[in-house]
Structures are given as structure tokens and as C-alpha cells.
C-alpha positions, -999 to +999 in steps of 0.1 A: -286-256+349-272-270+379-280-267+416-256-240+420-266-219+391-302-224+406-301-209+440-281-183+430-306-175+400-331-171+430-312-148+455-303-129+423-342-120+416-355-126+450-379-100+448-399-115+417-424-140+414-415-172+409-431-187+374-428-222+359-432-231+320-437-266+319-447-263+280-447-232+252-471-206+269-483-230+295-476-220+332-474-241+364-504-231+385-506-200+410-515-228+435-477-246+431-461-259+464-423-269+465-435-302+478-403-326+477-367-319+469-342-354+461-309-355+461-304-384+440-276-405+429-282-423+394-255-455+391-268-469+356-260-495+333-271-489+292-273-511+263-242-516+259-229-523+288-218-493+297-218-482+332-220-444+344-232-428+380-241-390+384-263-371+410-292-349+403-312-322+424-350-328+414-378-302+431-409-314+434-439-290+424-476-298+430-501-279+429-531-276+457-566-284+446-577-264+475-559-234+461-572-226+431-577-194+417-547-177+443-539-146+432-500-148+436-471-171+427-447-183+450-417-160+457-383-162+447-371-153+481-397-181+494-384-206+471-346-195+482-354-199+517-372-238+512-341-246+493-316-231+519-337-246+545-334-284+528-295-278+521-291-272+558-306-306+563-286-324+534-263-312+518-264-307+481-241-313+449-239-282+439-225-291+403-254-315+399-280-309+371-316-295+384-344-310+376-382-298+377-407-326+386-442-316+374-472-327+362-512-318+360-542-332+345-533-325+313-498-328+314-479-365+326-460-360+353-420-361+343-386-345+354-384-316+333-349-297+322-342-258+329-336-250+292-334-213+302-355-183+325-370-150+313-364-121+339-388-097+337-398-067+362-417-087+388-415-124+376-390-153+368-399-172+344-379-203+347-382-224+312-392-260+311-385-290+291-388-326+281-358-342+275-361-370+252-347-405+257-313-415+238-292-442+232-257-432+251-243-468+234-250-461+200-214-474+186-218-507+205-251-513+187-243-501+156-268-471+157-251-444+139-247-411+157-263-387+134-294-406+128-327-388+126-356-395+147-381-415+131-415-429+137-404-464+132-362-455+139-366-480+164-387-505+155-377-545+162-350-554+138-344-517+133-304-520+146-314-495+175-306-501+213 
């Protein structure tokens, strides 16, 4: 989902609770803050040589260890109003990806994709996932592109990146 798509999710469903699922059935505490937005600019180099550059939104979530137990999730219309409030500040891509940065004590901390939301009557669920690493050079080292993940797919020796 990208940063337009985002914020307009939000004014759409301002009125609903604003839910994160950082995992299948596992929720990002009642006590979340919106606690850092980036506007990032990635200018990488792969394995082969490659060179790419691309911008990302990531929003920060933590939650407050003083605020456990709150009854009620963030707004929509809150979390609208921190990201219109940021935008005026610096402006974003809006055709950049979004990204969730999240983490708890038993969950690493990580940049989590929107795969997808679930709008109910008074909550937004907005969907959460791990993106796993690839190899975006896989001709240049010989990795064919339909390979299956394996345990040892990329072991030393293995032909992978």
C-alpha cells in the first residue's frame, strides 16, 4: 500500500479504531503511540551489481509501558491528523510504499508490509507482514528464478547471492 492509499484509507474510516496485526490474531497494544514517521530514500547496490533507489514512508509504533491496560485504541481521525500534521512539515511521496515499524517483547522489531485491512463497524484492522529477504540479482548469480526456499537453499557453495 502506498502513502497515498494510506491516508486516504484513514479519512475514509475516520470514525473507527485504529487496529494493528503485526502477526495472525496478534494485535499491536491498546497502548500504541505513532512515535516516529521517515521519509526515507533507499539508493542500494545488490549482489550483482545492480544499482536501484526508491523512497519509503515507515510509521513508527511503540507502545507505552505506562499505558497498559487502556481501554481504547488510537483513532483513525487521530492517526489522520499526526500524519497530516508531519506532511505539513515534510512533504511526502505519496506513491511511496508504507511501511509499519513494530516490535514488542515477544515480537523483533522489523518494518512490516500492509498486506491488506479488515473494515469492520467500529475498527480498522490494518494487516501486517514480514516480508522476507530476496535475491533481486538472481540471473547474475546463476540462482534460478523459481527456486524454492529451502533450509540449506543458501548454504556456502549453494550458487545463491
Amino acid at each position: 500500500m502506498n502513502t497515498s492509499d494510506f491516508i486516504t484509507l484513514l479519512a475514509e474510516h475516520q470514525d473507527k479504531s485504529l487496529l494493528f496485526e503485526y502477526a495472525p490474531g496478534m494485535l499491536v497494544g491498546t497502548n500504541y503511540h505513532i512515535t516516529e514517521v521517515k521519509h526515507l530514500t533507499i539508493d542500494a547496490v545488490d549482489c550483482g551489481a545492480g544499482t536501484d533507489s526508491w523512497k519509503e514512508t515507515v510509521i513508527q509504533l511503540w507502545e507505552s509501558p505506562n499505558e497498559l491496560g487502556k481501554p481504547d485504541y488510537m483513532s483513525s481521525y487521530k492517526a489522520l491528523g499526526i500524519l497530516r500534521k508531519v506532511g505539513t512539515m515534510k512533504s511526502y511521496e505519496m506513491d511511496a510504499p508504507v511501511k509499519i515499524e513494530y516490535g514488542n517483547t515477544m515480537f523483533h522489531t522489523t518494518q512490516l508490509h500492509i498486506t491488506g485491512f479488515l473494515a469492520k463497524e467500529k475498527e480498522l484492522i490494518i494487516k501486517l507482514a514480514v516480508q522476507p529477504t530476496d535475491c533481486k540479482a538472481k540471473e547474475t548469480c546463476g540462482v534460478p528464478e523459481n527456486v524454492e526456499a529451502e533450509t540449506n537453499a543458501c548454504a556456502p557453495g549453494s550458487g545463491c547471492c
